[in-house]
C-alpha positions in Angstrom: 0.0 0.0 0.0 1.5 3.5 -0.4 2.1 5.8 2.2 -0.6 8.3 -0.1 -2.8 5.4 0.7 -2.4 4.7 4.1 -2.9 8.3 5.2 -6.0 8.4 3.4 -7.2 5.8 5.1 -6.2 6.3 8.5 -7.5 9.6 8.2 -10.6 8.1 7.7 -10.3 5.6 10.7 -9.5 8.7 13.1 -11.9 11.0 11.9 -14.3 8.1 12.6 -13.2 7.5 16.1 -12.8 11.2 16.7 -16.7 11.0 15.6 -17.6 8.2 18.1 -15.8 9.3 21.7 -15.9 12.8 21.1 -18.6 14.8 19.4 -20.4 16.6 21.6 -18.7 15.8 24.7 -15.2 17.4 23.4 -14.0 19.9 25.5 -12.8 21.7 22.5 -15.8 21.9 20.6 -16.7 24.8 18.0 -13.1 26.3 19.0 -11.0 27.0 16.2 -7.7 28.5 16.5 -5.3 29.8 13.6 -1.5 30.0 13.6 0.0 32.3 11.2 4.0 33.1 10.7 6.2 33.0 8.1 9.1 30.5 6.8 11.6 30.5 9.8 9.0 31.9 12.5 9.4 28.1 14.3 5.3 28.2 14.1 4.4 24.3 14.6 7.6 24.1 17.6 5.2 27.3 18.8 1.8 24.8 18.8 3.2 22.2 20.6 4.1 24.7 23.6 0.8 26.7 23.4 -2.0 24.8 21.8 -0.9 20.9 22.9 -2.9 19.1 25.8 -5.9 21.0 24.7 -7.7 18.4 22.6 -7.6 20.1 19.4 -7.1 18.3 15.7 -4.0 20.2 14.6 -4.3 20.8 10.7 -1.1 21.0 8.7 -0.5 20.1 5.1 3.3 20.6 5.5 3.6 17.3 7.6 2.0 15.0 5.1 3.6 16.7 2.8 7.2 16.1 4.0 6.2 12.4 4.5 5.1 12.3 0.9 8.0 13.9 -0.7 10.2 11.3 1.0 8.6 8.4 0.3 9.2 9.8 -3.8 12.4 10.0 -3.0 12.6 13.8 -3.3 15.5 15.4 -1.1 14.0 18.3 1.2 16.9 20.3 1.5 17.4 23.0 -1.1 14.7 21.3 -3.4 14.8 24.3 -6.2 18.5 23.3 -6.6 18.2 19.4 -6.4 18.4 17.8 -10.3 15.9 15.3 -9.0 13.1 17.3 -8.5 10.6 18.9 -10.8 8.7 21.3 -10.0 6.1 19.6 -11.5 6.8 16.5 -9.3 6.6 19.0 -6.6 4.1 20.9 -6.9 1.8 17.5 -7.4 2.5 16.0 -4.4 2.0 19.4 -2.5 -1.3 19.6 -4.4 -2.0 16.1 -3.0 -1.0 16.5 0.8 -3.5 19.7 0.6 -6.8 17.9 -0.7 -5.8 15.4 2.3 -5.4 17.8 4.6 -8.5 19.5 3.8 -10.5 16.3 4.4 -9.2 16.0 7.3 -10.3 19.4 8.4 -13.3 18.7 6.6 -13.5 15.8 8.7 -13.2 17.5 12.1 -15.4 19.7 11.2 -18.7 17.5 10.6 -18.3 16.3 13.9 -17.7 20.5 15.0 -14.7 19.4 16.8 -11.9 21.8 17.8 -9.3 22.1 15.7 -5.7 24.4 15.1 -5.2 25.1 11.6 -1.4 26.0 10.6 -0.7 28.7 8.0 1.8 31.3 6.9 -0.8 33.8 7.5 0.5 35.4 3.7 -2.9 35.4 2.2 -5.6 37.9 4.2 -8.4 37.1 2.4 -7.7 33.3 2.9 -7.3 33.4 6.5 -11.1 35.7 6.3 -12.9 33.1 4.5 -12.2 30.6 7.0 -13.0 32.4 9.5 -15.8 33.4 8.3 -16.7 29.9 7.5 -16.3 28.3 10.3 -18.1 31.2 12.2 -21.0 30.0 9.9 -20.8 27.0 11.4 -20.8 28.2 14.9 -17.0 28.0 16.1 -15.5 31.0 18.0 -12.0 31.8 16.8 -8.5 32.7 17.7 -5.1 33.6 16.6 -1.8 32.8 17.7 0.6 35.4 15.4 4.3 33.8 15.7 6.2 36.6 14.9 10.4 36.6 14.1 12.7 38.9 12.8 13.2 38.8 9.0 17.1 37.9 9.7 16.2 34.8 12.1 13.2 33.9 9.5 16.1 33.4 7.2 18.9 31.5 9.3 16.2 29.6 10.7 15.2 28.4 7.2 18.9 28.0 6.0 19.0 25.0 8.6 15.6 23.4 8.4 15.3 19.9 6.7 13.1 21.3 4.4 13.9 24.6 3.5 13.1 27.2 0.2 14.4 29.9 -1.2 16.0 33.1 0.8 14.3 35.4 -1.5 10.7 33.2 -0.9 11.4 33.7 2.9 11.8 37.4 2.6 8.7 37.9 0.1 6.4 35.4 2.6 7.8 37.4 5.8 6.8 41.1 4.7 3.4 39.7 3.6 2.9 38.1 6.9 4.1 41.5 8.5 1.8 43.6 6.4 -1.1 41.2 7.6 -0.6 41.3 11.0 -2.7 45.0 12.1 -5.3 43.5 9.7 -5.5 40.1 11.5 -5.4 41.8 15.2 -8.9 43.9 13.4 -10.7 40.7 12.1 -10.2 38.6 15.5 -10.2 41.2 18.2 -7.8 42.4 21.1 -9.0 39.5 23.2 -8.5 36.9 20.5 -5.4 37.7 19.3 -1.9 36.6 20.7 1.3 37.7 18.9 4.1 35.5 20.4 7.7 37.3 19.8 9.9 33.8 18.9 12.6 35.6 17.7 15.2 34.8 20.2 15.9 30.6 21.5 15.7 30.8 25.2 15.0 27.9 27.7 12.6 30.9 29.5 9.0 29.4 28.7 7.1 31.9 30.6 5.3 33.5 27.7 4.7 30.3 26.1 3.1 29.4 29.2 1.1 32.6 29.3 0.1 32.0 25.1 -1.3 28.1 26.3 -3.1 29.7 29.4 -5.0 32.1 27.4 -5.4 28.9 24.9 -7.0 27.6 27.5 -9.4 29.9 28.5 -10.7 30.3 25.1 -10.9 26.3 24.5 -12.5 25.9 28.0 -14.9 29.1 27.6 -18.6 28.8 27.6 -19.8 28.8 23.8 -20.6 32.3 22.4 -21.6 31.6 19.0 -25.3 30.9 18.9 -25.2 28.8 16.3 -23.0 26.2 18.1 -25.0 26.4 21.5 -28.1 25.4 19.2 -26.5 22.8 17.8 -25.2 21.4 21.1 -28.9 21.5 22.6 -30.0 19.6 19.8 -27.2 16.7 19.5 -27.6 16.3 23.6 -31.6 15.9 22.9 -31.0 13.1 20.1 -28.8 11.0 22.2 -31.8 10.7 24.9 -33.6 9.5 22.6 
């Protein structure tokens, strides 16, 4: 079987199971929260100190993407340089570990569990639509804005397994910067965290601070009326 397949199908399984012990008994449920950073910003070590433990579906194209390239036998270092890759070849498996991906969120979403989605953040009007989708649906949002210098963005990505193009980092890290006033409008003061990870330190404290106020939004009392709604009548089925 290939690894393409296997992740299909044990996204399946797990979407499944998320369906059958959690539902509307997740703790999480219609919370959404959105990462955004650039190439370099250190955005998913950033999730795993602020938004792990909180029983949310982390959603991340890059991963099975990574896992995908491999198995084709495409280096991830310096893959613009590397004779073996296409950018065709590329761009097709990319393509791929996004429509996967985006079942899975699709997934998660059915059952209106919470979930983290990871992006750049480069595209405004993407990050809206969303948003504005899932409010639809009745999830309350968040955002977690990892921000960097643009000189650690690009030593950072210099040393990554997987890295791109200096001049990609640079263009993705001033669009990211231009987007961040209009990301702190669309979410709000009180649902928007900007996290400075510019520096390495063993000093936790405002990661800590980041996953209490993570915490607080995952463990608040819905707002969105559509959700609460939706929760009354899922709790009446199952007593039936």
């Amino acid at each position: 079987m290939r690894l393409e397949d296997y992740l299909e199908e044990n996204l399946r399984y797990s979407i499944l199971l998320s369906y059958i012990y959690e539902g509307v008994y997740d703790p999480s449920i219609f919370k959404a929260i959105f990462l955004a950073g650039g190439p370099g910003s250190g955005k998913s070590f950033v999730a795993k100190q602020t938004t792990g433990g909180h029983g949310l579906k982390l959603i991340n194209s890059d991963t099975l993407f990574e896992k995908m390239a491999k198995e084709a036998g495409i280096s991830l270092k310096n893959m613009s340089d590397n004779p073996k890759t296409s950018m065709l070849m590329r761009n097709a498996i990319r393509d791929k570990a996004k429509k996967l991906t985006n079942k899975q969120l699709e997934g998660y979403v059915k059952g209106r569990l919470g979930v983290v989605i990871d992006g750049t953040g480069r595209a405004y009007p993407k990050i809206e639509s969303q948003r504005k989708r899932l409010e639809s649906l009745g999830y309350d949002t968040y955002m977690v804005f990892v921000n960097t210098t643009l000189d650690v963005a690009l030593e950072r990505n210099a040393k990554r397994e997987r890295n791109v193009e200096p001049e990609f980092v640079e263009k993705a890290w001033k669009d990211v910067q231009s987007n961040m006033g209009k990301f702190q409008n669309l979410f709000g003061n009180n649902k928007f965290t900007i996290i400075d990870n510019s520096v390495y330190t063993d000093d936790k404290t405002i990661f800590n601070m980041t996953w209490k106020e993570v915490m607080k939004f995952t463990r608040k009392p819905l707002e969105n009326k559509i959700a609460k709604e939706w929760v009354r009548k899922a709790l009446e089925n199952k007593k039936k």
